[in-house]
C-alpha positions in Angstrom: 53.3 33.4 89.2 51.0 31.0 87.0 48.2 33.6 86.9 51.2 36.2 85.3 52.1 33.3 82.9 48.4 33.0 81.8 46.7 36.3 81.7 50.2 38.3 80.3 49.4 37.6 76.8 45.9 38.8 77.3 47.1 41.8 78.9 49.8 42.1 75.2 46.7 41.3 72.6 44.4 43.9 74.7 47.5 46.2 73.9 47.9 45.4 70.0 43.7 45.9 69.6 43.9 49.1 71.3 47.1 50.6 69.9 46.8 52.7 66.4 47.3 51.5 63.2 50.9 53.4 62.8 52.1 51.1 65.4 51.4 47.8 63.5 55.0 47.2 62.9 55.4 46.7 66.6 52.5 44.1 67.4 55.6 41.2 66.8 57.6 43.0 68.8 55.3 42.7 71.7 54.6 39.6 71.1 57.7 38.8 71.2 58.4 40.2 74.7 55.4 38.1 75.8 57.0 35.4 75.2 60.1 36.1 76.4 58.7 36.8 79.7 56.9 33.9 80.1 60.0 31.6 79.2 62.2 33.3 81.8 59.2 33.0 84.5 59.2 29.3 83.5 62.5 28.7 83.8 62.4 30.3 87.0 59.8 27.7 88.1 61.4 25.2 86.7 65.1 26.1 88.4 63.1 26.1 91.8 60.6 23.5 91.7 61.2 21.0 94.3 61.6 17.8 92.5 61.8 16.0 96.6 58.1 16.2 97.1 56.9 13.5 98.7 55.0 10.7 96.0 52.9 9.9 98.8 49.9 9.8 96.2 48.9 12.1 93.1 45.5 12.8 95.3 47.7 14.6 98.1 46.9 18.5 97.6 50.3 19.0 99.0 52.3 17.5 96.3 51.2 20.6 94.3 53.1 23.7 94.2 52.4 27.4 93.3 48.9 26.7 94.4 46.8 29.5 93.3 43.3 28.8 95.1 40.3 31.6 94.9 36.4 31.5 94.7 35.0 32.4 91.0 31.3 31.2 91.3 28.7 30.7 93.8 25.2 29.5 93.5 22.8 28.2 95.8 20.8 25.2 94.0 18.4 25.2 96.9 18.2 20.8 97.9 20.9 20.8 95.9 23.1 22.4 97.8 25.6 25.2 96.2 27.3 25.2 93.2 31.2 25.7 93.9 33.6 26.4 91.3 36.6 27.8 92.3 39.8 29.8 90.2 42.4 26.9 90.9 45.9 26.8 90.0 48.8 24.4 90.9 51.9 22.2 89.2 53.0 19.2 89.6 56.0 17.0 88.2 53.7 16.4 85.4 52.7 19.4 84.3 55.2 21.5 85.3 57.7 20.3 81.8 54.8 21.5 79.8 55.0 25.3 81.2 58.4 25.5 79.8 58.3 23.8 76.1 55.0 26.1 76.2 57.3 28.7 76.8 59.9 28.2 74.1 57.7 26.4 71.5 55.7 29.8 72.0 58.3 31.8 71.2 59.8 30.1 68.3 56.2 30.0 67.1 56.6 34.3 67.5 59.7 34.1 65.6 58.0 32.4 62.6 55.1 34.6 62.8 57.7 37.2 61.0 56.3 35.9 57.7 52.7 37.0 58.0 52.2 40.1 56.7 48.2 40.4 56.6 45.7 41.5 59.1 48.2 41.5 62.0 45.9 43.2 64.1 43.7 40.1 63.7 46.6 37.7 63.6 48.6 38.3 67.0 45.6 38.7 69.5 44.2 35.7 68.2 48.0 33.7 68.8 48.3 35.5 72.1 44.8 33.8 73.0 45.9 30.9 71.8 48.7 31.0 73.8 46.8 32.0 77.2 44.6 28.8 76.5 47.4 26.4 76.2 49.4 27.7 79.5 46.3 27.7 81.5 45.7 23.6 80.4 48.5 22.8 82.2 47.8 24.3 85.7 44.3 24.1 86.1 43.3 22.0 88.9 39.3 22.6 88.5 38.2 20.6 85.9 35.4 23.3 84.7 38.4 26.1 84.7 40.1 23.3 82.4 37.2 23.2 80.2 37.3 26.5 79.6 41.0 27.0 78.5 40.5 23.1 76.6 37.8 24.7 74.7 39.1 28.2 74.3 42.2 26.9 72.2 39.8 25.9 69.8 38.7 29.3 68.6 41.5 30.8 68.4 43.0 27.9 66.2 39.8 28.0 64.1 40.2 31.4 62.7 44.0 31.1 62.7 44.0 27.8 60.2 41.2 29.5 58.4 42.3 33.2 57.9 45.8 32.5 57.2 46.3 29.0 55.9 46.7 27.2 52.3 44.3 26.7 49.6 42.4 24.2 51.1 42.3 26.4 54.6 38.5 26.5 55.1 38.2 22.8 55.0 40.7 22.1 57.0 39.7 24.8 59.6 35.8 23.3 60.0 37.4 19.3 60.2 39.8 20.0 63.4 36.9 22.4 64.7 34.3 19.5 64.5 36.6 16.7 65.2 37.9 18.3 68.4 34.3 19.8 69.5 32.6 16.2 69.1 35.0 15.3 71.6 34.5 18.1 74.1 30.3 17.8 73.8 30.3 14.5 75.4 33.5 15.6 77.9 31.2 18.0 79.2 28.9 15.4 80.4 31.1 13.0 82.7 32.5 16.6 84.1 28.8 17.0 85.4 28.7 13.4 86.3 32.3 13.7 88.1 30.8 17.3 89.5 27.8 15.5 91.6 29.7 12.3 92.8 32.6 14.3 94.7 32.5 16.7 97.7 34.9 19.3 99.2 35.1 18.0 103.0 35.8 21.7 104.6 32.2 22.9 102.9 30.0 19.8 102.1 29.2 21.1 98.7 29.8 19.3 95.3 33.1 20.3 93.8 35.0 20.7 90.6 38.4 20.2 91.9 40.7 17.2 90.4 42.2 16.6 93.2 39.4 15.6 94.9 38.4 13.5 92.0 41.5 11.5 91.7 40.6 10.3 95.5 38.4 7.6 95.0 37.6 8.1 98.9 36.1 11.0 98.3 33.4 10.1 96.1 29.9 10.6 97.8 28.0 7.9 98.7 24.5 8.0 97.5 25.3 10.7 95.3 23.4 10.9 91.4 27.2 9.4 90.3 27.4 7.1 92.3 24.1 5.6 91.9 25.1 5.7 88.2 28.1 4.3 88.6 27.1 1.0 89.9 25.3 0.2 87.1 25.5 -0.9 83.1 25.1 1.5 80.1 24.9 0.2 76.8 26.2 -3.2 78.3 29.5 -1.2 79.8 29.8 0.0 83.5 29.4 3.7 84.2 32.9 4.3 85.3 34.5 2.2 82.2 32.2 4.3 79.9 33.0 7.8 81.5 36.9 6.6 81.0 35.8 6.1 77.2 34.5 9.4 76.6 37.1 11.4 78.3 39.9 9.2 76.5 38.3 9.7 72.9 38.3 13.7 73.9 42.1 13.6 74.7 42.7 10.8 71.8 41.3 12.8 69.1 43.9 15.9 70.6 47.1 13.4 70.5 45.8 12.4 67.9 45.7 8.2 67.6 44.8 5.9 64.4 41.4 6.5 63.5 41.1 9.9 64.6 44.1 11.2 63.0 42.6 12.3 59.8 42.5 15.9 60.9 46.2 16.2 61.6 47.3 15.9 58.2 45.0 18.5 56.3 45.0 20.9 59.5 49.3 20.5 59.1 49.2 21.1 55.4 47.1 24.1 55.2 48.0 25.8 58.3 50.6 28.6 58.1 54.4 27.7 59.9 53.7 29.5 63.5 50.3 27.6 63.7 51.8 24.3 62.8 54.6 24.7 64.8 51.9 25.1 67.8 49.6 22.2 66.8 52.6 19.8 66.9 54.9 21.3 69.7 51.7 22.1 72.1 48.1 20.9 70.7 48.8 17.4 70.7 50.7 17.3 74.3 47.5 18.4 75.5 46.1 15.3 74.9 48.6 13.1 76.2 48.5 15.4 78.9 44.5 15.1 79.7 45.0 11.3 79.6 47.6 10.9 82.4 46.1 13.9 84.1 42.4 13.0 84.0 41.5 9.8 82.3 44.1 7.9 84.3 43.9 9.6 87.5 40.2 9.8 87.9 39.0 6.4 86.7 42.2 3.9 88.0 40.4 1.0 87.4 38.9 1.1 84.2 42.3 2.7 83.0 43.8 -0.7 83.6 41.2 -2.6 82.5 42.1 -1.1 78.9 45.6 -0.9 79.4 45.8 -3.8 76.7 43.4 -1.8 74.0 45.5 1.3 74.9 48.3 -0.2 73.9 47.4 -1.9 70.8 46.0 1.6 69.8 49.4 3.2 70.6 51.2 0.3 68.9 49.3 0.6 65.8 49.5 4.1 65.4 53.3 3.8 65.6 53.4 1.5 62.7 50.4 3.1 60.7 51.9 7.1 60.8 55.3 5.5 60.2 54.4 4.1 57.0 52.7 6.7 55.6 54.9 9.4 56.7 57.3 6.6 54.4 54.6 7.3 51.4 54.3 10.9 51.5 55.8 12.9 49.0 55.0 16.4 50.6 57.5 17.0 53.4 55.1 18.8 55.7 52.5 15.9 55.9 55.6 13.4 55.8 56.3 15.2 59.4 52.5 15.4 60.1 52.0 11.5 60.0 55.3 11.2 62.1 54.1 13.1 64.7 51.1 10.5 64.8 53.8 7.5 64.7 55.5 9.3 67.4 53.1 10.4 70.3 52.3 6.7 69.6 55.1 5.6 71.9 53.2 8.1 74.3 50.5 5.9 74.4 52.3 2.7 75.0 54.6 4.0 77.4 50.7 4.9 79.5 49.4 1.7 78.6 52.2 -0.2 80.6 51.4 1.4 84.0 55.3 1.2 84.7 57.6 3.8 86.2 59.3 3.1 83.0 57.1 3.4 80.6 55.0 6.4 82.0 58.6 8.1 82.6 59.2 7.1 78.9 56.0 9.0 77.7 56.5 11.9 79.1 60.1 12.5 77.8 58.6 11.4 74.5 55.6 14.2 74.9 58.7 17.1 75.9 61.0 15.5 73.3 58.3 16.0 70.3 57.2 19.2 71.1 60.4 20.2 70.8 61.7 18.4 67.7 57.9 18.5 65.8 58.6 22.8 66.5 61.9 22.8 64.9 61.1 20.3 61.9 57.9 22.1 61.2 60.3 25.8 61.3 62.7 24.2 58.7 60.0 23.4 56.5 58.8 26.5 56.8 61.9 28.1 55.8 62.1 26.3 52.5 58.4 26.7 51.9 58.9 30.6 52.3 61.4 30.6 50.2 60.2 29.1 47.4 56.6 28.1 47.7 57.0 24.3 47.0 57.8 21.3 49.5 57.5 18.5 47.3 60.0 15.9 48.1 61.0 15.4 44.5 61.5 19.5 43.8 65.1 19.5 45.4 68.1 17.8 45.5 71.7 18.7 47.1 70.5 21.5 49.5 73.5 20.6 51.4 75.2 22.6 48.9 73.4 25.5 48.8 71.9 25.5 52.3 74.7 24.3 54.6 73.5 25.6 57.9 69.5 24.7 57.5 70.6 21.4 56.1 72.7 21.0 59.1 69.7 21.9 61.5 68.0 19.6 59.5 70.1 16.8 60.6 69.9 17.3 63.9 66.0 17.0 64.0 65.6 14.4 61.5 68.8 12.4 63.5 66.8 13.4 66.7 63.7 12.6 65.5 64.8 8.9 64.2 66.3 8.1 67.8 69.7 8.4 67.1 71.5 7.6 70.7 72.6 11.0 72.2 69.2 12.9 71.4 66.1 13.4 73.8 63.8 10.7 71.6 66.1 7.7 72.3 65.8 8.2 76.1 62.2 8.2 75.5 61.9 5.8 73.3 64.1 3.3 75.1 61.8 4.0 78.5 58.5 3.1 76.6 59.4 0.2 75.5 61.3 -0.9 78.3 58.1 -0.3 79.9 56.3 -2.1 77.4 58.4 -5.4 77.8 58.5 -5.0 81.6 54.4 -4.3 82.0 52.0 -7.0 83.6 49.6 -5.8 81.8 50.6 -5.2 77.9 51.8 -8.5 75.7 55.6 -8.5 74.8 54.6 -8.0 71.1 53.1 -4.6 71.4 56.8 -3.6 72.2 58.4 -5.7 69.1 55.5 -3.6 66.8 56.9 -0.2 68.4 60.5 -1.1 68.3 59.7 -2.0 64.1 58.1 1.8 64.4 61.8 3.3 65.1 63.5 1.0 61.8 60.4 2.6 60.1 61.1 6.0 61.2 65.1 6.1 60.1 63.3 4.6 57.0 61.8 8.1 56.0 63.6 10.3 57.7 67.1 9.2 55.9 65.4 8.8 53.0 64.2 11.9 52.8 67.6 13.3 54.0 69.4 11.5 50.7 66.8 12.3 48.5 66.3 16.4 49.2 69.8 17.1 50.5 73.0 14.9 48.6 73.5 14.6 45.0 74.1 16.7 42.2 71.9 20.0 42.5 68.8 19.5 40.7 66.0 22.2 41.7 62.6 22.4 40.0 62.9 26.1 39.6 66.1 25.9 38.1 68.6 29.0 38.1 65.8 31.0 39.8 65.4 28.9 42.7 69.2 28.8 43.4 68.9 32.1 44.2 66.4 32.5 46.3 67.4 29.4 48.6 69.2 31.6 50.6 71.2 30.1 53.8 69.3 30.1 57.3 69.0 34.1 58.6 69.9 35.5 62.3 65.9 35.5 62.9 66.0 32.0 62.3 69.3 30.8 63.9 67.8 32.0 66.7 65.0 30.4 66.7 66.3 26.7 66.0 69.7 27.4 68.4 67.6 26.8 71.7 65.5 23.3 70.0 68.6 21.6 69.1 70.4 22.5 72.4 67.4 21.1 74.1 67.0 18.1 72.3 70.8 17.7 73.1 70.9 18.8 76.5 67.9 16.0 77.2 69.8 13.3 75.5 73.2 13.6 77.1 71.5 14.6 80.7 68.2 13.5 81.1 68.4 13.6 84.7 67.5 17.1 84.4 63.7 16.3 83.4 63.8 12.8 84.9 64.8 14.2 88.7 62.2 16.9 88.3 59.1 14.8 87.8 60.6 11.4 89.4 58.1 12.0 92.4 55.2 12.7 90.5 55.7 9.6 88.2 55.9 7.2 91.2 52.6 8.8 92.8 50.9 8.0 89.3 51.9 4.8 88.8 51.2 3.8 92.7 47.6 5.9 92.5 46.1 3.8 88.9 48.3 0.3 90.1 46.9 0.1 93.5 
């Protein structure tokens, strides 16, 4: 079943590049279905995933399900030994949310793809790669099979930002492409590190598998890690400085204050669907590599920068809050909230608490779903009328009573209003920030100024754009043309602000479902 979620929009783009040119007008279409599919096969896995799986350690092979387990390459290094690296699928309580915001973020994403109307042949191939990469991160157990769909999003992304984005699309196509690959270089290396310091006990031979690696019993004595390991590089341990690199990867992905820089330009110049995928999916990836890899391979020198993780993650709250309150374009006002944001996902990590860690990833769910709808409303105003300057309107209430009613919801939702999914999260990070051993009390107080912050520029916003006396910058013409949110688009925002509903009124029904894996994580990196 993960392998159909994965490899069915290959099997659609092969489709739209071999179809004739008549048949253009149905590429969306198919597309479409795709995506369709693949959210009622994730809800399906979802509806029957048993949340009652023992937490008797993240390490325990059996705590995975749909376990998808085949050999893919075999070489014989001669002294060596052979090289192993196997086609591995399986989901936990921790990945196992992702496959269904993928799901719907991926098909709202589709619906917004309605608006591009150039090179579609191009276009949809290149999103339905995209969205193989991004499903295939999330249930990869072998860590070179995760390298491969980690960097595969990156081309597809690429060409999307630069083909089909703003003015400025080149330049802010080449800045995510080198920030993200400088990242993945140096990944590469502590995977070939990792690769030669863990064994698979049924064939003796050096493995890729994370499971493995997350069982610090199975490291090899002896082995070229492990020799490494013990000693100092650049004045820092082996294992502390392998945790460094692999975080940086992931950190320039979620993305934290100072490597934020390309979230902004990549937001503003990217076209609707893309953004709606860089903020709903892209930067859950890396929250998702940390809790997945950095934290569950290297324990100890996870905790022994709990306290920088969290300053990080409290810093970025209060840094993207404030300039999301400067901006005066609404699309990079949402852009540097999604930085203030996932920064709550760090300091929920940081505290090593069932709280906290519980906290981040309802806050990782949460965003992908409200970032997806935000990022669709401001693309509906932008299609409209080609401007999204704060200052250009005033009393879109009136003319736009639906969309400005969607847009309460997410702004509302976004802020942490009680009653929507980001309170719940909100509230668990920073109850596990005050409750953590290992994070100071006023890393929470800095986050909890982060949420004043946030219904700072959000409701400011909200005033500024939506109540008042009509006053558009286009005048007569524009009144015209902001038309009221379509059927196309209804549809599309209905099923975000049910969810974002649904999770806070009942969160039970993403807390009971990855309770188990939670309490394995927490137990694995706390000892």
């Amino acid at each position: 079943m993960l392998s159909l979620l994965i490899f069915l929009p290959i099997a659609a783009a092969i489709l739209i590049l071999i179809l004739p040119s008549r048949f253009e007008k149905v590429f969306k279409h198919i597309c479409l279905g795709v995506s369709i599919i693949q959210f009622l096969l994730s809800l399906f896995i979802y509806l029957n995933f048993n949340s009652g799986t023992s937490a008797a350690g993240i390490s325990n092979a059996g705590q995975y399900q749909l376990t998808e387990k085949l050999p893919w390459i075999r070489l014989d290094l001669g002294s060596i030994g052979k090289l192993e690296i196997d086609y591995f699928l399986g989901i936990d309580g921790l990945s196992m949310p992702f496959l269904l915001l993928s799901a719907l973020v991926m098909f709202v994403a589709t619906i917004a793809s309605w608006e591009i109307k150039t090179n579609l042949r191009a276009y949809y191939p290149l999103f339905l790669l995209l969205n193989t990469a991004v499903i295939g991160v999330f249930c990869a157990l072998d860590f070179f099979l995760f390298y491969i769909f980690y960097e595969l999003m990156l081309l597809p992304l690429y060409f999307l930002i630069g083909m089909w984005g703003g003015v400025r699309r080149e330049y802010a196509a080449i800045k995510f492409f080198l920030y993200t690959l400088f990242g993945s270089v140096f990944m590469l290396l502590v995977i070939i590190g990792l690769y030669f310091s863990v064994t698979d006990p049924t064939s003796g031979n050096h493995t890729f598998n994370m499971i493995l690696m997350m069982d610090p019993a199975n490291y090899l004595d002896g082995s070229i890690f492990s020799a490494i390991a013990n000693q100092e590089l650049f004045g820092i341990s082996a294992r502390l400085l392998a945790f460094i690199v692999l975080f940086v990867a992931f950190a320039i992905k979620v993305p934290i204050v100072p490597l934020h820089t390309w979230l902004p330009d990549a937001h503003v110049e990217a076209p609707t669907p893309v953004s709606i995928i860089l903020a709903g999916l892209l930067l859950k990836v890396g929250g998702y590599g940390i809790l997945r890899i950095c934290y569950s391979i290297f324990p100890d020198a996870a905790i022994q920068s709990s306290w920088w993780i969290g300053l990080i993650g409290m810093v970025s709250i209060l840094y993207g809050a404030l300039n999301a309150l400067a901006q005066t374009d609404l699309k990079r006002m949402i852009a540097y909230s999604s930085v203030s944001h996932m920064g709550f996902v760090l300091l929920g990590i940081a505290s090593a608490t069932t709280e906290g860690v519980s906290g981040a990833m309802y806050q990782m769910i949460s965003h992908g779903a409200l970032s997806a709808m935000l990022f669709f409303l401001v693309g509906m105003i932008y299609n409209r009328v080609h401007d999204r300057e704060i200052s250009s309107f005033r009393g879109l209430s009136e003319l736009m009573p639906q969309f400005s009613a969607f847009v309460m919801i997410a702004f509302f939702a976004s802020l942490g209003l009680p009653g929507f999914s980001a309170f719940i999260a909100e509230a668990f990070s920073l109850i596990g920030a005050f409750t953590s051993v290992y994070l100071p009390e006023w890393m929470a107080i800095g986050g909890s100024v982060g949420i004043l912050l946030s219904a700072a520029y959000f409701l400011w916003t909200l005033q500024r754009m939506f109540f008042g006396q009509i006053r558009l910058k286009g005048g007569e013409e524009w009144k015209t043309t902001l038309y009221d949110a379509n059927i196309r688009e209804k549809i599309a925002l209905l099923p975000l602000a049910a969810l974002a509903l649904l999770l806070g009124i009942f969160p039970s029904l993403l807390f009971d479902k990855m309770n188990a894996s939670v309490l394995a994580f927490v137990q694995l990196i706390t000892g």
